[in-house]
N, C-alpha and C positions, 0 to 999 in steps of 0.2 A: 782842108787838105788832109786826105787820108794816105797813110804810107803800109806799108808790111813789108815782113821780111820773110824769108821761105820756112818751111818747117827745118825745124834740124832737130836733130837725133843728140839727148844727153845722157851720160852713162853714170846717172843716178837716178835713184826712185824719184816716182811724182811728188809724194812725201819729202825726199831729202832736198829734191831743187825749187820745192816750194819755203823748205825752209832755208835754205841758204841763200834765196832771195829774199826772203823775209828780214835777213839780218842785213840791211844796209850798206856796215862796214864793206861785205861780198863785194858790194858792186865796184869795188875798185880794184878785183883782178878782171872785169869784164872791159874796163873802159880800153878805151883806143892808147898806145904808148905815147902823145903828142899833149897826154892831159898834164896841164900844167899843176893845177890847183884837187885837194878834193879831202873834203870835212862832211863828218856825222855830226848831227845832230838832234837826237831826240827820234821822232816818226820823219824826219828829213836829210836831203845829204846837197851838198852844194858841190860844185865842181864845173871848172873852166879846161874847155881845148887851148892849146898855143892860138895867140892873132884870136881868142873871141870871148865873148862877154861872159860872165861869171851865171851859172842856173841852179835855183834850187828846185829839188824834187821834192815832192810829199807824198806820202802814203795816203791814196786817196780812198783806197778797199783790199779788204785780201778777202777773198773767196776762198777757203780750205780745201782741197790743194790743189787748184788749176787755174787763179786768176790772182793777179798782183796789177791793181792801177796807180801810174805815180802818173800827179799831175803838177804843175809849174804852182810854183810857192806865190810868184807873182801874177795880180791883177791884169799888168800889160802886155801880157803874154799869154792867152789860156791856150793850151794844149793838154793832152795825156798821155802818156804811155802804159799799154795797158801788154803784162806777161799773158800767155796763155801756155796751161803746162796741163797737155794729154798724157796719161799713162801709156807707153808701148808693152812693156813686160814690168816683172817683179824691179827689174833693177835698169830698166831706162824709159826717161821719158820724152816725149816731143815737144817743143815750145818754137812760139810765135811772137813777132812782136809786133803790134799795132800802134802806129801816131798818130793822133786823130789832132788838129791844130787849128784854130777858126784866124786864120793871117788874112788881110790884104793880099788882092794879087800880086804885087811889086813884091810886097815879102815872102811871100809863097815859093815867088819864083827864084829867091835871093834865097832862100834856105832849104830849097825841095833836096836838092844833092846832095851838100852835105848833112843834111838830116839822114836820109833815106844811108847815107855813108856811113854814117855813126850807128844807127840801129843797126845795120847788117855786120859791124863789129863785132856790137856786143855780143849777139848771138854766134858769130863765129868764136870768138874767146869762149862762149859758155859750152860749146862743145867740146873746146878741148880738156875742158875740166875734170 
């Protein structure tokens, strides 16, 4: 199951939002307001929505400065979420977000929404940054 989300427009360098996603902690002004749970640690961060089950993310690759892949901590789950951050000018740049997920159909079909929900979030939050 492949998702994205639209390009959006951020008003920092490709530099600076490749490292503010670099640091982790960040991603917990991008989360949705419903997150219940959400801890760093190390190259990882874990974090639960209200009503669903706890996920940890890894840092699977950083590309210097236009690719960030976090991919699921757990075995029983492989997915990735993979940043993509083009330069537009000196001081803003454009990112994408990619889910790539190998589910079952039933599962697919049971998490396409609010997955596809969640990522189009985050990228709304990292705009207004």
């Amino acid at each position: 199951m492949n998702l994205e989300t639209n390009k959006t427009v951020i008003n920092k360098s490709q530099k600076e939002f490749f490292e503010f996603l670099s640091d982790l902690k960040n991603f917990k002004e991008l989360m949705p307001e419903n997150t219940d749970k959400f801890e760093v640690d190390g190259d990882s961060f874990l974090f639960s929505l209200k009503g669903m089950p706890e996920i940890r993310l890894v840092v699977k690759e950083k590309q210097e400065f236009d690719k960030i892949v976090l991919g699921a901590a757990s075995s029983k789950l492989n997915f990735s979420l993979t940043a993509i951050i083009n330069e537009v000018s000196e001081n803003s740049c454009e990112t994408q977000l990619l889910f790539e997920g190998d589910f079952n159909p039933m599962m697919a079909m049971m998490v396409k929404s609010p997955l596809q929900k969640f990522i189009n979030t985050l990228t709304e939050n990292a705009s207004k940054l």
